[in-house]
C-alpha positions in Angstrom: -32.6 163.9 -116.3 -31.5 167.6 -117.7 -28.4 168.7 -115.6 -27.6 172.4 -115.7 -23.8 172.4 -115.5 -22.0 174.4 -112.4 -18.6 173.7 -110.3 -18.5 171.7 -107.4 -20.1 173.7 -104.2 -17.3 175.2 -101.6 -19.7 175.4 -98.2 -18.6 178.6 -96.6 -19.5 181.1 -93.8 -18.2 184.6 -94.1 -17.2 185.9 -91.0 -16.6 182.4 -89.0 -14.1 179.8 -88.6 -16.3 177.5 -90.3 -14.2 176.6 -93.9 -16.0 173.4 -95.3 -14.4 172.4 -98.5 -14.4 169.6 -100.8 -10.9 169.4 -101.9 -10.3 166.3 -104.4 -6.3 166.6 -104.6 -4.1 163.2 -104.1 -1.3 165.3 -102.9 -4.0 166.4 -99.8 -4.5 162.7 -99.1 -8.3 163.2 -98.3 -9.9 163.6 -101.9 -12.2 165.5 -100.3 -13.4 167.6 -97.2 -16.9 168.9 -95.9 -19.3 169.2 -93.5 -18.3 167.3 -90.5 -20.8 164.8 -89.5 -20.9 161.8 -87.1 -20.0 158.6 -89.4 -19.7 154.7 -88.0 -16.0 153.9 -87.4 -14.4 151.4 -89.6 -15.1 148.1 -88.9 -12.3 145.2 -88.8 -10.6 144.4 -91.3 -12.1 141.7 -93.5 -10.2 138.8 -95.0 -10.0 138.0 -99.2 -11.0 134.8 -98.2 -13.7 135.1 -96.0 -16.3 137.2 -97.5 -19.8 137.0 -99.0 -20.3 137.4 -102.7 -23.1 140.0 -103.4 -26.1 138.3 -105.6 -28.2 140.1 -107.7 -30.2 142.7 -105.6 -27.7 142.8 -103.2 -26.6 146.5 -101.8 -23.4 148.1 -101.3 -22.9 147.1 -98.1 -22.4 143.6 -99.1 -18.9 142.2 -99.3 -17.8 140.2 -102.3 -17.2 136.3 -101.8 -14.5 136.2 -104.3 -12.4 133.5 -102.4 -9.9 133.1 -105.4 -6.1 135.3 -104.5 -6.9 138.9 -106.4 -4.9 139.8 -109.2 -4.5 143.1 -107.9 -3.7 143.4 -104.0 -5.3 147.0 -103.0 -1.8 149.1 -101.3 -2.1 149.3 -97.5 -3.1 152.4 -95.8 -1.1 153.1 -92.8 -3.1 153.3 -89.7 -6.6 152.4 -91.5 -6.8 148.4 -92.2 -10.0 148.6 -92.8 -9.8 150.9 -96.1 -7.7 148.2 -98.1 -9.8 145.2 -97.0 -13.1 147.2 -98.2 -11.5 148.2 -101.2 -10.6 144.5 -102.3 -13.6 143.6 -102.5 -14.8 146.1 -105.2 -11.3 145.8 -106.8 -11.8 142.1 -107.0 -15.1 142.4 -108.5 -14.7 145.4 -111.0 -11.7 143.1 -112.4 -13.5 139.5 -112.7 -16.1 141.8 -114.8 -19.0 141.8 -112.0 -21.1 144.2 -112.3 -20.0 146.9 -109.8 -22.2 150.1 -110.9 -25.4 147.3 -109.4 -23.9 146.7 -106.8 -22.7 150.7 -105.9 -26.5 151.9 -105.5 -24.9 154.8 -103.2 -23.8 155.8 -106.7 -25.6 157.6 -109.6 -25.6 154.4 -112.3 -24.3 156.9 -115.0 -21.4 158.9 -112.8 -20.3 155.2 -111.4 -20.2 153.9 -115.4 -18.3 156.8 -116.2 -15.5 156.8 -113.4 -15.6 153.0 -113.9 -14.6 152.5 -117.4 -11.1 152.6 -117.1 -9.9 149.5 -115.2 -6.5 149.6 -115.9 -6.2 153.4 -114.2 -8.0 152.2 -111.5 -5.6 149.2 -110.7 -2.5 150.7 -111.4 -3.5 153.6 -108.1 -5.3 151.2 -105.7 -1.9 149.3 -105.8 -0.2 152.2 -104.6 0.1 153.2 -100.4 -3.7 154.6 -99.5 -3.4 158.1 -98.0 -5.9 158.2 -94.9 -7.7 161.8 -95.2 -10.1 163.6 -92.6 -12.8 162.0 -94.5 -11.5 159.8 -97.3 -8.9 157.4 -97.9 -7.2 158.1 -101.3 -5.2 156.0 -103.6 -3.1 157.7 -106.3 -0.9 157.0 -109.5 -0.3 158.5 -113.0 -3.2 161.9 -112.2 -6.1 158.8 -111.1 -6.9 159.0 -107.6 -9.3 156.4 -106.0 -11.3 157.9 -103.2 -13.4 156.0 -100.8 -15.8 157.5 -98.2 -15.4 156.8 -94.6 -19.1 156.1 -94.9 -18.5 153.4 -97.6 -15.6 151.7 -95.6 -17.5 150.9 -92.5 -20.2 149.2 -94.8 -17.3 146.9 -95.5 -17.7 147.4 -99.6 -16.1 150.4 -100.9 -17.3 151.9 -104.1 -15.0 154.4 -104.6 -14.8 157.7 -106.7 -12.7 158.1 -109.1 -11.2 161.2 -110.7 -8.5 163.1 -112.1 -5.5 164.0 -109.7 -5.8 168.0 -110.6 -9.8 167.9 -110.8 -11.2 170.5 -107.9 -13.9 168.5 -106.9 -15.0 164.7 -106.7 -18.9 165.5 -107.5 -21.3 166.8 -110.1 -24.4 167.4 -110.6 -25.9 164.3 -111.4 -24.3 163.4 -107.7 -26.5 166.4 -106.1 -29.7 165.3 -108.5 -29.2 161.2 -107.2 -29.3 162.4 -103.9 -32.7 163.9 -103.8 -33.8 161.2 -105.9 -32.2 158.7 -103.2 -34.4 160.8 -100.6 -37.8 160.8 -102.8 -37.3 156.9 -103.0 -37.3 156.5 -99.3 -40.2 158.7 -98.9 -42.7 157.0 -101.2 -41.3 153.6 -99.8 -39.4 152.5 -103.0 -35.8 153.0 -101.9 -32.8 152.6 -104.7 -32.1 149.6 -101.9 -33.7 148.4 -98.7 -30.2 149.5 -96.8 -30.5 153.1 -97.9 -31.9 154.8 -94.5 -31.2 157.6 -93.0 -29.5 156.3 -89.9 -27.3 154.5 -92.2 -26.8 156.6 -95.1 -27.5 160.4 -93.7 -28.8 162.6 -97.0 -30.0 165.4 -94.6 -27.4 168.0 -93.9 -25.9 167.9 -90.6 -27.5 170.3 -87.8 -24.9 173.2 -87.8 -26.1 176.7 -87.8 -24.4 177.5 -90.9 -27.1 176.8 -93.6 -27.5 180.0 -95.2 -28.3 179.6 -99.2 -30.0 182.8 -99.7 -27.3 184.9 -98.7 -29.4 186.3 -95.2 -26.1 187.3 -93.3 -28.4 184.6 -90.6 -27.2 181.4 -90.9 -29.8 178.9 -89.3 -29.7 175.1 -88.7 -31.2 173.0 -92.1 -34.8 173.2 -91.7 -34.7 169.9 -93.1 -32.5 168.9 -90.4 -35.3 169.7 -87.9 -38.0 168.4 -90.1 -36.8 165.2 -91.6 -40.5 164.1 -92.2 -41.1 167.5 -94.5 -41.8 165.2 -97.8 -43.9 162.2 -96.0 -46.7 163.4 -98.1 -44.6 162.8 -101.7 -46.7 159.6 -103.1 -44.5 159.7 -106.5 -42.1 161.9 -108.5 -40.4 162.0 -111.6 -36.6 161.6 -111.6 -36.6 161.8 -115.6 -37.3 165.3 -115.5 -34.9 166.6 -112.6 -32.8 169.5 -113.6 -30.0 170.7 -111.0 -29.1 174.7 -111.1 -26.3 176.3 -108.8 -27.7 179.0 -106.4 -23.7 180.0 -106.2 -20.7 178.6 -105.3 -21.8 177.1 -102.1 -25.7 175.6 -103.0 -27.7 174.2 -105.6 -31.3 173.1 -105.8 -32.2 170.5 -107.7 -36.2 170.9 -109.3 -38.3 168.0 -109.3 -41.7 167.2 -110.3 -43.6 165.2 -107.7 -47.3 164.2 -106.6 -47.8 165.4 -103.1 -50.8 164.4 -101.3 -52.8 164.3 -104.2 -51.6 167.4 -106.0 -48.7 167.7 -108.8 -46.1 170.4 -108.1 -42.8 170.7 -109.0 -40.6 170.5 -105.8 -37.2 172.8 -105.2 -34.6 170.8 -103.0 -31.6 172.8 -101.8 -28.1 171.0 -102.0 -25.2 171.3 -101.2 -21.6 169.2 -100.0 -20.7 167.6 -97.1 -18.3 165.3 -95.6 -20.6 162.8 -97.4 -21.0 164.0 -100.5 -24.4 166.4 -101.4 -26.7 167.0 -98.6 -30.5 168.3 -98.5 -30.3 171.1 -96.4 -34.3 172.6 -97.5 -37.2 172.1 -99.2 -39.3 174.8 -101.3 
């Protein structure tokens, strides 16, 4: 895919209350903040000894087996059980040398390989006491910060992000570009994997009248938001050829070509971030 380079959005409304931010600072706890949106509480937490190791084709939302006692014992998070337990898992697994970027389909493949590489930075934070944020639990040590998504603890296996201390934001581009793929893949039946719905893994912006890429002065709900079933018709696309380009520093839109009841167009998705990570908020 061709990625056109631009900062991470800041979703804004001039003139309201409304400040949704994606914040990715240790020191703030959270890693990040957005778009509120409803998202599953956490669920208990789960032993090291009694969980289910993921086989091949198995999603994200499947715990790891490993019964063995982990080298590395993820640091509690005061309040929020659950977080630790979920992170184990993936800690457990990402040092035994599973393959953790299959396994973290809620991922792009080349943004997990990336923030994955460096296994020793990653141990040495989740050791450390987890900071519960508004919408992420953070770990932290030596400028690494572990994030995980509330979204990604209630599944029970976290696949975290993972970024530099000081960084401004936890997502890229390729993050906003995945997430319409993620979408396309549901739409023409070939999801990245059979757990990625909607219900489960919302990619449509929440329904707040704030949605306002164009710059109107009239915010409006996401049209998408009030027509999920806008890209039914999409029989194929082609996520080779996806470019991503900001619209400013709130929205992007990511361009993709894509067959659409018969006829080959190139489709324009607008983006931007939420509590979540990137949202589709319209289609063009």
């Amino acid at each position: 895919m061709t990625i056109t380079t631009g900062k991470p959005r800041l979703f804004v409304v001039a003139g309201t209350a409304v400040a949704l931010a994606l914040a990715a600072t240790g020191c703030a706890g959270d890693g990040q903040s957005g778009i509120p949106t409803e998202t599953p509480e956490p669920p208990a937490a789960v032993s090291s000894d009694s969980g289910g190791a993921a086989t091949d084709g198995d999603s994200a939302t499947a715990p790891s087996t490993e019964a063995a006692t982990p080298g590395v014992t993820v640091g509690d998070v005061p309040g929020n059980a659950a977080a630790a337990a979920a992170l184990q898992g993936w800690t457990n697994d990402l040092l035994a040398g599973t393959d953790v970027v299959g396994k973290c389909w809620t991922i792009a493949p080349e943004r997990a390989e990336e923030m994955y590489a460096d296994a020793d930075a990653i141990s040495a934070a989740v050791q450390q006491t987890g900071l519960d944020g508004q919408f992420a639990v953070t770990w932290s040590a030596n400028d690494t910060d572990v994030s995980v998504l509330r979204s990604e603890i209630s599944s029970g296996y976290a696949c975290p992000y993972v970024h530099a201390t000081d960084d401004s934001g936890i997502y890229t581009d390729d993050d906003a570009v995945y997430a319409v793929e993620r979408f396309l893949g549901r739409a023409v039946g070939d999801p990245v994997d059979p757990s990625d719905t909607e219900e489960d893994y919302p990619l449509i912006c929440p329904g707040m009248g704030i949605w306002d890429p164009w710059g109107t002065g009239n915010p409006v709900v996401p049209p998408l938001w009030t027509d999920p079933d806008a890209l039914d018709d999409v029989t194929s696309f082609d996520a080779e050829s996806a470019t991503f380009s900001p619209v400013d520093d709130v929205y992007g839109s990511v361009t993709i070509p894509i067959v659409e009841a018969g006829t080959a167009r190139d489709l324009v998705v607008y983006v931007t971030i939420a509590s979540n990570g990137y949202c589709l908020g319209a289609v063009g």
